[in-house]
KOLVOKOL-392151 format. One record per atom (N, C-alpha, C): x, y, z; residue in one letter. Coordinates in steps of 0.1 Angstrom, whole numbers, padded with zeros to 4 digits, always signed. Example, Ala and Ser with C-alpha at 12.3 -4.5 7.8 and 13.67 -1.06 7.14 Angstrom:
BEGIN
+0132-0057+0078A/+0123-0045+0078A/+0132-0033+0078A/+0128-0022+0071S/+0137-0011+0071S/+0129+0000+0079S/
//
This chain:
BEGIN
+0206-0219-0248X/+0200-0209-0238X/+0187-0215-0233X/+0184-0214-0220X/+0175-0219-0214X/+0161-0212-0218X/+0150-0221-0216X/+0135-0214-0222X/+0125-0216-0209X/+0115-0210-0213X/+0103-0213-0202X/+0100-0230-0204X/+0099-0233-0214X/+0100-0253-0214X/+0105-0260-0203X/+0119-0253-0203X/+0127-0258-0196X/+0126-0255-0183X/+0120-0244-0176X/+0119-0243-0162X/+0106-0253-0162X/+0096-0251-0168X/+0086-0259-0167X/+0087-0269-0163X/+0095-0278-0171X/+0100-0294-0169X/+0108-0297-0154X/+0117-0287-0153X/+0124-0287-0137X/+0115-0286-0129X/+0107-0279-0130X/+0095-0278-0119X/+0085-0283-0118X/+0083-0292-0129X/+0071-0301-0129X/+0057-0294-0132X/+0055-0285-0137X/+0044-0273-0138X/+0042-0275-0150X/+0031-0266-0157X/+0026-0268-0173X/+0036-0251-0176X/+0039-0245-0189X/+0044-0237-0195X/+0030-0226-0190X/+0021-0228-0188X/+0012-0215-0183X/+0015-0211-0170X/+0014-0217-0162X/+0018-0220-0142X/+0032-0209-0146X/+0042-0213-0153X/+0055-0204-0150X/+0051-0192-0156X/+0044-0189-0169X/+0039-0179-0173X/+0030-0174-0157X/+0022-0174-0153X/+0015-0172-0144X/+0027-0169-0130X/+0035-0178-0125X/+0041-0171-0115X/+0050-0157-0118X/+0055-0158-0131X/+0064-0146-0134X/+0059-0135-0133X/+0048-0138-0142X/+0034-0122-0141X/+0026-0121-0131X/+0023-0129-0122X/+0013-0122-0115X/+0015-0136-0103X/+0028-0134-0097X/+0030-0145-0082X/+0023-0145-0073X/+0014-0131-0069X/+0008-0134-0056X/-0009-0141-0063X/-0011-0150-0077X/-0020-0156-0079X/-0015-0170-0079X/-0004-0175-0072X/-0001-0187-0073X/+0003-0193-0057X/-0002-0204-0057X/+0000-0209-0044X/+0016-0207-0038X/+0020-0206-0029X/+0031-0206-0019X/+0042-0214-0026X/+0035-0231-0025X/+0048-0240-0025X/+0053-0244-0045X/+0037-0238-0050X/+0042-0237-0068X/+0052-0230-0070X/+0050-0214-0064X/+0060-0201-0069X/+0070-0206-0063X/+0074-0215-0049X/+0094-0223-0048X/+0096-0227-0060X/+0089-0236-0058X/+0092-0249-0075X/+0092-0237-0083X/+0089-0235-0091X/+0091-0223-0098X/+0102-0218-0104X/+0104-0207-0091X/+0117-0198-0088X/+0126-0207-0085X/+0127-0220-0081X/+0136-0229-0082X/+0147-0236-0093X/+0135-0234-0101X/+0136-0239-0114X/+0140-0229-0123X/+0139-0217-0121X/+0143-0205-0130X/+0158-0206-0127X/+0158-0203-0111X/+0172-0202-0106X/+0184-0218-0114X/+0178-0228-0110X/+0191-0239-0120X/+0193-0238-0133X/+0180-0232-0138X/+0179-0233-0155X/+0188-0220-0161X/+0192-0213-0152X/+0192-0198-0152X/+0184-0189-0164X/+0176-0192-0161X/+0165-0189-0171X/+0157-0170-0169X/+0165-0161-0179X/+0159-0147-0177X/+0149-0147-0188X/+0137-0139-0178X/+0126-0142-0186X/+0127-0127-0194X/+0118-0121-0206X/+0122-0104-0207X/+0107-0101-0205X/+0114-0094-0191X/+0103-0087-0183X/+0096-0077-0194X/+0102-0073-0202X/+0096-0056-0210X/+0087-0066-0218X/+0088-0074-0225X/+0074-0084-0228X/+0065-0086-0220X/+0065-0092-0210X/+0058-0095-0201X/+0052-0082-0194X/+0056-0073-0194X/+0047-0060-0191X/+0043-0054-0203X/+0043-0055-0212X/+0039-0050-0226X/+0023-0060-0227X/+0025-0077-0225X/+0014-0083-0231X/+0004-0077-0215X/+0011-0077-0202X/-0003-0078-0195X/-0003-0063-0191X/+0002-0049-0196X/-0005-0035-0195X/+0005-0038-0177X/+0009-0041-0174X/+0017-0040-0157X/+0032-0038-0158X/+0034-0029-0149X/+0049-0023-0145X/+0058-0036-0135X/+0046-0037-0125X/+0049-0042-0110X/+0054-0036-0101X/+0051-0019-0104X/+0060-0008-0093X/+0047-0004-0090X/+0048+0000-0076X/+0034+0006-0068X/+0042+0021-0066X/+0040+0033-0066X/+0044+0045-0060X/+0040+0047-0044X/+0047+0052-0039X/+0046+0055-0022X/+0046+0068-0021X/+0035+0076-0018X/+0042+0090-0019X/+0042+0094+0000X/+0054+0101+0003X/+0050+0099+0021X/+0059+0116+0021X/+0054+0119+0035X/+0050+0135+0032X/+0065+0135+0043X/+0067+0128+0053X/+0082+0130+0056X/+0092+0119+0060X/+0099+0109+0049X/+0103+0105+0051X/+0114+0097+0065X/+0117+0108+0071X/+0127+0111+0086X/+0115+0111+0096X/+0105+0107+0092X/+0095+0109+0105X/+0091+0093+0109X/+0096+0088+0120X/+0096+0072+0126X/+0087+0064+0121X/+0070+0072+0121X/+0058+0067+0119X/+0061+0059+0109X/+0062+0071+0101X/+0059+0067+0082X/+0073+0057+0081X/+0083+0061+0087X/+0098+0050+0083X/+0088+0031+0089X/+0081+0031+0098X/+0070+0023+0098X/+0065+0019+0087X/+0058+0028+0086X/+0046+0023+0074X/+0049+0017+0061X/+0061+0027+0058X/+0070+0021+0045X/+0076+0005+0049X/+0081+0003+0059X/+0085-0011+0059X/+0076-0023+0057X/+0064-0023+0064X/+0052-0030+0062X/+0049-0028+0047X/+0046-0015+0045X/+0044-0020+0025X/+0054-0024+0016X/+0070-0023+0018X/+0080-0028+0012X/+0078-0040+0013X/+0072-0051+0025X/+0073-0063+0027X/+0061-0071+0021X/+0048-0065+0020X/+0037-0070+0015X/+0041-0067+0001X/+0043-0055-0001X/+0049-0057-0023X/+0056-0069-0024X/+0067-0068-0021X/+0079-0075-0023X/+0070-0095-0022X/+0066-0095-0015X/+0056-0109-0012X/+0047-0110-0022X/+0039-0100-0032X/+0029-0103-0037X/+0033-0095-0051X/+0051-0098-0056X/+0059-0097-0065X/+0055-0083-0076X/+0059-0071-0064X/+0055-0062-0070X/+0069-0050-0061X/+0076-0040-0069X/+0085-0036-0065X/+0083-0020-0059X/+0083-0011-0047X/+0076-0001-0040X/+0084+0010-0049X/+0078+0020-0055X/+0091+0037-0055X/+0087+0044-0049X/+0094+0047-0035X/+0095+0056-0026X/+0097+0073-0029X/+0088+0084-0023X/+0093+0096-0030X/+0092+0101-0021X/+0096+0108-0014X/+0096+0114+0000X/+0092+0131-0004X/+0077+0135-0006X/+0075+0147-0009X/+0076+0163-0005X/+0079+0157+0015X/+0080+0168+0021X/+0063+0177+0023X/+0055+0171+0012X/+0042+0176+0014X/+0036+0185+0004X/+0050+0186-0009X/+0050+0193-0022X/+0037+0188-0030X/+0026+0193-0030X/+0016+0189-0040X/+0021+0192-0057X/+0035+0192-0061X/+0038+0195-0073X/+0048+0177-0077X/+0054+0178-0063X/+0062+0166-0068X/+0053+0150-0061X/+0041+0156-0057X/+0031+0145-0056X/+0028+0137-0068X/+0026+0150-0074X/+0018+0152-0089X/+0029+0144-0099X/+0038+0149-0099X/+0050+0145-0107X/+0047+0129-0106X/+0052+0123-0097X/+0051+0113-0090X/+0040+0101-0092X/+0030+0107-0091X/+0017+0099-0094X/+0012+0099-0108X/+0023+0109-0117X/+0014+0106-0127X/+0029+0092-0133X/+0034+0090-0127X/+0039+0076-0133X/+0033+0066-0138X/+0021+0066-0132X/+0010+0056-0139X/+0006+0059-0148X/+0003+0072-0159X/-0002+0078-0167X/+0006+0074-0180X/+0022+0073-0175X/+0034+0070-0180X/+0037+0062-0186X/+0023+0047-0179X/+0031+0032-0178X/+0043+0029-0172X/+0049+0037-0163X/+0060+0036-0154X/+0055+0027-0142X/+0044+0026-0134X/+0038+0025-0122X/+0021+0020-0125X/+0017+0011-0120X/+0006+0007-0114X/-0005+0009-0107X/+0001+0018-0095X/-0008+0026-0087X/-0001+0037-0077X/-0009+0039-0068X/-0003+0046-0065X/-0008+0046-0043X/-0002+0050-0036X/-0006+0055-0021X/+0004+0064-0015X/-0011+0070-0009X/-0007+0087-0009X/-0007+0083+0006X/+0002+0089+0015X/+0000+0090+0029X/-0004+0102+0036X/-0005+0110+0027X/-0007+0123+0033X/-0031+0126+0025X/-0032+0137+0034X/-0044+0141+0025X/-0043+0148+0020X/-0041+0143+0010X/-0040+0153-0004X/-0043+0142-0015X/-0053+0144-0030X/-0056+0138-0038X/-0044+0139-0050X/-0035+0136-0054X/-0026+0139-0066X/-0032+0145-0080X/-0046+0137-0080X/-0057+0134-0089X/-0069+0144-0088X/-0069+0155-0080X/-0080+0163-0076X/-0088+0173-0087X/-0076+0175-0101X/-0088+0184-0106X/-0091+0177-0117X/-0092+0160-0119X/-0100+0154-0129X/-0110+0159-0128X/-0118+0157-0138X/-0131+0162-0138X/-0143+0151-0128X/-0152+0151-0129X/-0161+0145-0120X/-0164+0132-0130X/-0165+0121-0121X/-0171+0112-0132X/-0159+0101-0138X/-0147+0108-0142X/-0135+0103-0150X/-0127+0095-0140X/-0128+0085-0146X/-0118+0073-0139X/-0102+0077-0134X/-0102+0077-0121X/-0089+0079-0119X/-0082+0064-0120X/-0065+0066-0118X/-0057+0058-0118X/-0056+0053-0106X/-0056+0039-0099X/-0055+0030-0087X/-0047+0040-0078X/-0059+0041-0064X/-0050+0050-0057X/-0057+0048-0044X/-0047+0047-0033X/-0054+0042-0019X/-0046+0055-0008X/-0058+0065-0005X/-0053+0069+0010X/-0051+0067+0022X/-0038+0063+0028X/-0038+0057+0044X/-0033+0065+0051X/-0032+0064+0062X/-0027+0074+0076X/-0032+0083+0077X/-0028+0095+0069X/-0034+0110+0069X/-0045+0109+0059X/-0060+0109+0063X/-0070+0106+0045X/-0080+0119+0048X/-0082+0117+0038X/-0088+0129+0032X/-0104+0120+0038X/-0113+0134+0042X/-0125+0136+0040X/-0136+0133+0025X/-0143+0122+0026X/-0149+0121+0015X/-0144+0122+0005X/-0134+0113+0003X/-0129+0113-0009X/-0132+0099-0015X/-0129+0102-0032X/-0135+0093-0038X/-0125+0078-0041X/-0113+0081-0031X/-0102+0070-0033X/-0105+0055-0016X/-0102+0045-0017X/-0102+0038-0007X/-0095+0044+0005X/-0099+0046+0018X/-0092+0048+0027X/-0087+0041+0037X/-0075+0042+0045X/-0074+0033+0056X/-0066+0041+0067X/-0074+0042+0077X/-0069+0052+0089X/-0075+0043+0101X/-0072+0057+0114X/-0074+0053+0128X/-0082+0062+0131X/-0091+0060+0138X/-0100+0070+0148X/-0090+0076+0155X/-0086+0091+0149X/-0077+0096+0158X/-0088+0105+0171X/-0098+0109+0166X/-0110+0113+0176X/-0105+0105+0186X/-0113+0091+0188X/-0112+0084+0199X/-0104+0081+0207X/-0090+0082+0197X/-0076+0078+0208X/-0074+0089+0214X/-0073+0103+0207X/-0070+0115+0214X/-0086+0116+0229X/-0093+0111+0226X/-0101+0111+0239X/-0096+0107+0249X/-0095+0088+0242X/-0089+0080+0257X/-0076+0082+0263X/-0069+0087+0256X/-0056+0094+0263X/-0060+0100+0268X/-0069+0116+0272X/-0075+0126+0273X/-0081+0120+0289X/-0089+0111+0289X/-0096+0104+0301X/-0088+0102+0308X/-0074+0093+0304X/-0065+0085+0314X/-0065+0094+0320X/-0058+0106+0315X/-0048+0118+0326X/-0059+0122+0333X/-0070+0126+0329X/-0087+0131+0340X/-0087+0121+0350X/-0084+0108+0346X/-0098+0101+0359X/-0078+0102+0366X/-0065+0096+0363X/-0054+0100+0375X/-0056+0115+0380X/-0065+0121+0378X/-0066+0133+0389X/-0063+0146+0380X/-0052+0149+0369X/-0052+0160+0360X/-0068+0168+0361X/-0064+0181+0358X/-0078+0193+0354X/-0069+0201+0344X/-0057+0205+0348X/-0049+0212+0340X/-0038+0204+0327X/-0044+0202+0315X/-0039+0193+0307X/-0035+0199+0297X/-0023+0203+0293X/-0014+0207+0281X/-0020+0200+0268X/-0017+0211+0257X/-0019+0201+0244X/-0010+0203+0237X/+0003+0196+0229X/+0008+0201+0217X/+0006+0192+0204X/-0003+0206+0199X/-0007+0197+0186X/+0004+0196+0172X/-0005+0191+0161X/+0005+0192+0149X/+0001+0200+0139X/+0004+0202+0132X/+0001+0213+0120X/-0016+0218+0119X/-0018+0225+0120X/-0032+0227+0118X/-0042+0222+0106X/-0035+0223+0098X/-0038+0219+0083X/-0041+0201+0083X/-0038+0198+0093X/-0035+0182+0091X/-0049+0182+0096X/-0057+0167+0090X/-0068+0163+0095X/-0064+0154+0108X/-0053+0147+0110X/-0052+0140+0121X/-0047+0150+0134X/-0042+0164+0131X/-0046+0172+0141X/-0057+0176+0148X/-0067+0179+0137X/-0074+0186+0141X/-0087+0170+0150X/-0086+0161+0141X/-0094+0153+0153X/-0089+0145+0166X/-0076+0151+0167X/-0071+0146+0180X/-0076+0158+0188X/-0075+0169+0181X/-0078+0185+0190X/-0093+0182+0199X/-0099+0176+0183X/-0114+0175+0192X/-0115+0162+0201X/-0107+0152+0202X/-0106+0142+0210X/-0105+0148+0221X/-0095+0159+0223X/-0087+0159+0235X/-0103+0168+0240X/-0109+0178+0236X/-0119+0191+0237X/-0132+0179+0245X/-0131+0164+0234X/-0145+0159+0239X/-0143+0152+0253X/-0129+0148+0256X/-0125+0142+0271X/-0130+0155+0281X/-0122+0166+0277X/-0126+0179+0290X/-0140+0180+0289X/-0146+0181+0282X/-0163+0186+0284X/-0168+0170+0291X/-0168+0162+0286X/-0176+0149+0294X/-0166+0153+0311X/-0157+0155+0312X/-0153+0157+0325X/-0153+0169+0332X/-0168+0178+0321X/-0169+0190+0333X/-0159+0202+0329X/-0144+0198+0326X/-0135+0206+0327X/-0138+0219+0316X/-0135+0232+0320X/-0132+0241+0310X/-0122+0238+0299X/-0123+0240+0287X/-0113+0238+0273X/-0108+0255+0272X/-0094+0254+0276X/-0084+0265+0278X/-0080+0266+0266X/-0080+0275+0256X/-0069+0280+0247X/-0056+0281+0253X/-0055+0283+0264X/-0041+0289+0266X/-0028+0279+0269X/-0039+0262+0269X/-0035+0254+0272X/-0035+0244+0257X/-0032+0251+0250X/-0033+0242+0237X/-0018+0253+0230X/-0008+0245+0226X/+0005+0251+0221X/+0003+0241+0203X/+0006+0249+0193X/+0011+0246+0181X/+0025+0242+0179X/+0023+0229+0172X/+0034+0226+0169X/+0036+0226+0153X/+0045+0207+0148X/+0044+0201+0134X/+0050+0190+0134X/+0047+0182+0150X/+0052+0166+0148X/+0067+0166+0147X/+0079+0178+0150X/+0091+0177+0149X/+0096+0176+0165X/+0108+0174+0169X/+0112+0172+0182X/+0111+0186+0185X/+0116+0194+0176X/+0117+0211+0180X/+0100+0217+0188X/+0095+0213+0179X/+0085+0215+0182X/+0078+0213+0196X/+0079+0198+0204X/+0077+0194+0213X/+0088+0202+0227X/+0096+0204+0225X/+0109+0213+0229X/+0101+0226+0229X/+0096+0232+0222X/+0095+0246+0219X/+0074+0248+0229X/+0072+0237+0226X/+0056+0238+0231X/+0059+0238+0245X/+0065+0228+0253X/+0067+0224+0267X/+0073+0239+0272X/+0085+0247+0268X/+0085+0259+0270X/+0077+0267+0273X/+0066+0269+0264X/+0057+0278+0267X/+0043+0274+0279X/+0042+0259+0275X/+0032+0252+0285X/+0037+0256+0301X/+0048+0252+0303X/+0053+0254+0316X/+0058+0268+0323X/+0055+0276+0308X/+0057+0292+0312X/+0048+0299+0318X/+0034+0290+0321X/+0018+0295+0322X/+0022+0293+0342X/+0012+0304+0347X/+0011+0302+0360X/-0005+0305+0364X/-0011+0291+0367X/-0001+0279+0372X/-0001+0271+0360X/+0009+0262+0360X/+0012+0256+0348X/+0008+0242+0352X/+0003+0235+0337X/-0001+0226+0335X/+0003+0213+0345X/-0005+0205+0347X/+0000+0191+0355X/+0006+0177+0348X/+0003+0180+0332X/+0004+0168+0321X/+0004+0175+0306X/+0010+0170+0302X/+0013+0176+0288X/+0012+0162+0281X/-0001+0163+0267X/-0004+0156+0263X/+0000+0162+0245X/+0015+0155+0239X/+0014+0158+0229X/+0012+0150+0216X/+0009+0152+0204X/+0000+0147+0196X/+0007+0133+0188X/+0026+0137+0189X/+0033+0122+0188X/+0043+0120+0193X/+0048+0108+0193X/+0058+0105+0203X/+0074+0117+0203X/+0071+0118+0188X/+0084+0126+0188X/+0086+0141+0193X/+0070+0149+0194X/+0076+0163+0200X/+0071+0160+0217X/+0065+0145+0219X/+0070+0143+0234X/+0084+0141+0242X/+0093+0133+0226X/+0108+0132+0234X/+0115+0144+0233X/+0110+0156+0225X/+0113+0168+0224X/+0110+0182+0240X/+0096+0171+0241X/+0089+0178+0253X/+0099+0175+0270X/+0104+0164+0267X/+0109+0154+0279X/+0123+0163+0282X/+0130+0165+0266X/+0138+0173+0269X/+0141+0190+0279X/+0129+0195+0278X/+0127+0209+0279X/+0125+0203+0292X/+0114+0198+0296X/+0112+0196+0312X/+0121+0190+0321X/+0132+0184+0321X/+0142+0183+0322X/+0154+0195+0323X/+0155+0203+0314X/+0162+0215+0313X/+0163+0225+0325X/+0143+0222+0325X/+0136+0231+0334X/+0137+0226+0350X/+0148+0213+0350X/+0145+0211+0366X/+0136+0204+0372X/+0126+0197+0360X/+0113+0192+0365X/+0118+0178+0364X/+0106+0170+0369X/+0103+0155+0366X/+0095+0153+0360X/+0097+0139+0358X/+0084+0131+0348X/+0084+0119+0355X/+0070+0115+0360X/+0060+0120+0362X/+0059+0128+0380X/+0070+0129+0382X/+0062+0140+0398X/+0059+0149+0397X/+0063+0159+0386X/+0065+0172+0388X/+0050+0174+0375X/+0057+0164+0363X/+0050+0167+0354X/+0044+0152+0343X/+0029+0149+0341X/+0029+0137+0336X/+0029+0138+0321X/+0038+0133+0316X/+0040+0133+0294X/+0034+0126+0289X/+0025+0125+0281X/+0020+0111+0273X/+0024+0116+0257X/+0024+0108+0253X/+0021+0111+0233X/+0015+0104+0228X/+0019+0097+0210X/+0009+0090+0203X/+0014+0088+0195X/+0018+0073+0192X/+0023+0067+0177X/+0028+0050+0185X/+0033+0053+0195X/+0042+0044+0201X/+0054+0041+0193X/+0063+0048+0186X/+0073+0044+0180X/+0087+0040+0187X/+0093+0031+0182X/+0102+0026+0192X/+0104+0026+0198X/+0111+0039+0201X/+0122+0049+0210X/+0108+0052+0226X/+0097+0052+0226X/+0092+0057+0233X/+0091+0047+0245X/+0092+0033+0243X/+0093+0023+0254X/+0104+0024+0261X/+0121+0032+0255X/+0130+0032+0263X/+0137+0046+0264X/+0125+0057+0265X/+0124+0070+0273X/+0126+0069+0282X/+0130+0074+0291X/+0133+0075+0309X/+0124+0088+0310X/+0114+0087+0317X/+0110+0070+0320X/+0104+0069+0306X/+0096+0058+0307X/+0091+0044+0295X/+0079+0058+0295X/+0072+0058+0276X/+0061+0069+0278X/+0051+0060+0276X/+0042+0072+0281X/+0025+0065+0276X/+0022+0074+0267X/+0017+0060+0257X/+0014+0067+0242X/+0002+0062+0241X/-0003+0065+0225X/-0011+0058+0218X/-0007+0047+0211X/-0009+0036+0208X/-0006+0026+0201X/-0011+0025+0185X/-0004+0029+0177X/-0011+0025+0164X/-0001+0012+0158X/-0013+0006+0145X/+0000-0008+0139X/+0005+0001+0126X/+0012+0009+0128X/+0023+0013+0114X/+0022+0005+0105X/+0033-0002+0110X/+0033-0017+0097X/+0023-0020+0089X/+0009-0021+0096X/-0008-0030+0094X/-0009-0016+0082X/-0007-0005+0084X/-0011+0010+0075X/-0004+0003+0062X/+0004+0001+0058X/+0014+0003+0044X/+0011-0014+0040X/+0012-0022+0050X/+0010-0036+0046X/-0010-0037+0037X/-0015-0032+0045X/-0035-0034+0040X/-0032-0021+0030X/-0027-0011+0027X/-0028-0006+0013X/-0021-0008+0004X/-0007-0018+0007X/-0006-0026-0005X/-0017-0039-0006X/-0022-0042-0003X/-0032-0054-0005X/-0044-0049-0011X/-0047-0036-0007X/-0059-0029-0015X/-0061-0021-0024X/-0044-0016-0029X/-0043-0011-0040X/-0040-0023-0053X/-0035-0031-0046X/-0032-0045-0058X/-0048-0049-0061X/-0058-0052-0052X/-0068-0056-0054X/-0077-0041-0064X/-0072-0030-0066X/-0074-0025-0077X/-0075-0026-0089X/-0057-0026-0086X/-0051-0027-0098X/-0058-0043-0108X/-0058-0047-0097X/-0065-0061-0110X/-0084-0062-0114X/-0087-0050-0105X/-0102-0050-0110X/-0112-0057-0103X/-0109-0061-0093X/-0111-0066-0081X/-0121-0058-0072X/-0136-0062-0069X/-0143-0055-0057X/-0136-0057-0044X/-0137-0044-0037X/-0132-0043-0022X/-0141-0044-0013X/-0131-0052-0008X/-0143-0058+0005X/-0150-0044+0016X/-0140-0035+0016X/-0144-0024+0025X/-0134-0014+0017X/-0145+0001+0012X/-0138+0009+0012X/-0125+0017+0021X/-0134+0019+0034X/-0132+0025+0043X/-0124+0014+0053X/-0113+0020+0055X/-0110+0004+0071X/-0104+0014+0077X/-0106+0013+0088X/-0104+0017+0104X/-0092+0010+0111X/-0083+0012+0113X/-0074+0005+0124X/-0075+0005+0140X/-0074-0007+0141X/-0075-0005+0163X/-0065+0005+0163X/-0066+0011+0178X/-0050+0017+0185X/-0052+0010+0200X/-0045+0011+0203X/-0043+0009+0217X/-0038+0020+0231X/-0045+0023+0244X/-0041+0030+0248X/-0028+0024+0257X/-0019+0027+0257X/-0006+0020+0265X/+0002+0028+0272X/+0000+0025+0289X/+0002+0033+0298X/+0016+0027+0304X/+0021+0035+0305X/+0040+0033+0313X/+0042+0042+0323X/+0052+0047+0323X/+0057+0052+0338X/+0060+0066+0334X/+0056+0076+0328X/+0056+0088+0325X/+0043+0090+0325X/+0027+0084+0330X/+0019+0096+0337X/+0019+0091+0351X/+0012+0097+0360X/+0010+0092+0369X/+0002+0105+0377X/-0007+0103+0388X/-0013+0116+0396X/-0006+0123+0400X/-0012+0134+0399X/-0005+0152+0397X/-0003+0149+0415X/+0009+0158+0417X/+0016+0160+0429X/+0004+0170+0440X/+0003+0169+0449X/-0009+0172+0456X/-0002+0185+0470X/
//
């Protein structure tokens, strides 16, 4: 039966180097961990992993907890962090909570378990909230949706500022009458798009209409169900600005139904840029976020926890992009 000696010797490394790539790969250069894994593979050499997590306290499972798994964004974000684990030899468990703060809980205490490593929450919510003050929590990184002053690493987008400069585009093309369908109320990335969109109308003068702000929850129904009522108003809106791509292709649908156009009748934008949104008829103008860049930099900053490691930045901010296509254009005159 084949030994660690023996990959050693195939691969020209010392018996610590293979110790070292098996346990902890993403501390070993690129072209060692081939040689390596090279050498494992001819020797067929099975190492027993339940040792090797026994001597270094490590699982090599990170938890994902994401609040709706069917929702494009997050089917994003999960791919970028599957690919950075998977590269920095650590394996993702996906739990798709729906937004259940019980099967959050469940979920995150896997690390408590020795099941799991760490943990990233996509939603704002703490799993860990009624430790006491002071007491060391278990490795845990908020991205996308983050909580307010919380005491875990964060990584988000100025949704403030993107909900602005969306907000501008459609002002300076001529809009006064600007639709809003937002998402859940409860969500913090609603509510600072709401004030994005509130701080574009006041720098441009405009009144901020309630009557021009429809509730949604980020579903296509929803975008379907808002555009209804937006275009029920007389006079009705010139642009309908919804909060993501998906209750815009929801929205596209209903104005359509209704006999309208996009953009003569009526200009659509949204915000996420997920796939589907560049080959909408027409092409939409969204917001640009990097999905991928979300799940990929919180696996990188939860591992750099997990090993005890100072972070270079708590807080990190993501660019977006504003990206304009052929669904706004100046309101019909």
């Amino acid at each position: 039966m084949s030994n660690i000696r023996e990959v050693a010797r195939l691969a020209g490394v010392s018996v610590a180097t293979v110790s070292r790539t098996l346990r902890s790969p993403e501390r070993v250069l690129p072209e060692t961990r081939d040689k390596v894994n090279a050498a494992v593979q001819q020797a067929g050499y099975r190492p027993n992993l339940m040792a090797v997590q026994f001597r270094s306290r490590k699982t090599g499972n990170l938890v994902i907890l994401v609040p709706a798994i069917a929702n494009i964004f997050f089917a994003r974000v999960i791919s970028g962090a599957q690919q950075a684990a998977q590269a920095a030899g650590y394996r993702l468990l996906l739990c798709d909570t729906q937004g259940d703060e019980s099967i959050e809980r469940e979920f995150a205490e896997l690390v408590y378990a020795h099941q799991a490593d760490g943990v990233i929450q996509l939603r704002a919510s703490d799993p860990f909230h009624d430790l006491a003050p002071g007491v060391d929590t278990p490795p845990l990184v908020n991205a996308c949706e983050v909580l307010k002053d919380t005491r875990h690493p964060t990584i988000s987008l100025d949704n403030r500022a993107a909900a602005r400069a969306m907000t501008e585009h459609l002002i300076a093309l001529g809009h006064r009458r600007i639709g809003l369908i937002k998402g859940p109320q409860s969500s913090p990335l609603t509510q600072d798009r709401v004030t994005g969109y509130e701080d574009a109308l006041r720098g441009a003068g405009i009144p901020c209409d309630p009557t021009l702000i429809a509730h949604g929850d980020f579903s296509l129904k929803a975008g379907d169900e808002g555009a209804a009522a937006m275009l029920a108003l007389n006079p009705r809106p010139t642009a309908l600005f919804c909060e993501n791509d998906e209750m815009a292709i929801g929205a596209l649908r209903r104005i359509r139904q209704l006999g309208l156009r996009v953009p003569e009748d009526v200009s659509l934008v949204g915000f996420d840029d997920i796939p589907f949104a560049a080959y909408c008829d027409p092409p939409l103008t969204t917001i640009a976020q990097p999905a991928e860049m979300f799940g990929e930099m919180a696996v990188h900053m939860l591992i750099t926890l997990i090993e005890g490691k100072p972070l270079d930045e708590r807080q990190r901010v993501l660019p977006f992009e504003l990206t304009i296509r052929q669904s706004s254009a100046a309101p019909a005159t």
